[in-house]
C-alpha positions, 0 to 999 in steps of 0.5 A: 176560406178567402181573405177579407177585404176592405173597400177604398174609395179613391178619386182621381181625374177622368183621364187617369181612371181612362188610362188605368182602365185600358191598362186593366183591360189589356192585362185581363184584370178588372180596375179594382184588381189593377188598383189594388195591386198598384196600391200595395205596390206603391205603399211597400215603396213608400215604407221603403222610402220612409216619406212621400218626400222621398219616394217622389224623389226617385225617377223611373228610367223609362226602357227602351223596347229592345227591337224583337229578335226574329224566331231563328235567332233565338234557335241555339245552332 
């Protein structure tokens, strides 16, 4: 059988819940999915980092989009 869930309720600004909604949208998952994945996420980080103090600490580098290459230059010759 399925496994058991627990409901949370979390409350954030408007803006965010906006934002993380088009970004359940555009990867074809509901906002409670995305949130659920992101907080898993977030909590495995946070039991890495051993304090919320040093979790946000760290930065993420933002990546530079590497420019498409087109379809013949992938082709191996």
């Amino acid at each position: 059988m399925g496994e058991w869930k627990a409901s949370v309720t979390v409350r954030v600004n408007p803006a965010l819940r906006a934002e993380l909604w088009q970004f359940a949208t555009r990867e074809r998952r509901s906002l409670g999915n995305i949130g659920a994945t992101l907080l898993e996420w977030a909590f495995e980080q946070l039991k890495v980092a051993g304090s919320t103090e040093r979790l946000l600490q760290y930065k993420i580098r933002q990546t530079v989009k590497q420019p498409e290459r087109s379809g013949a230059a992938r082709q191996k010759p």
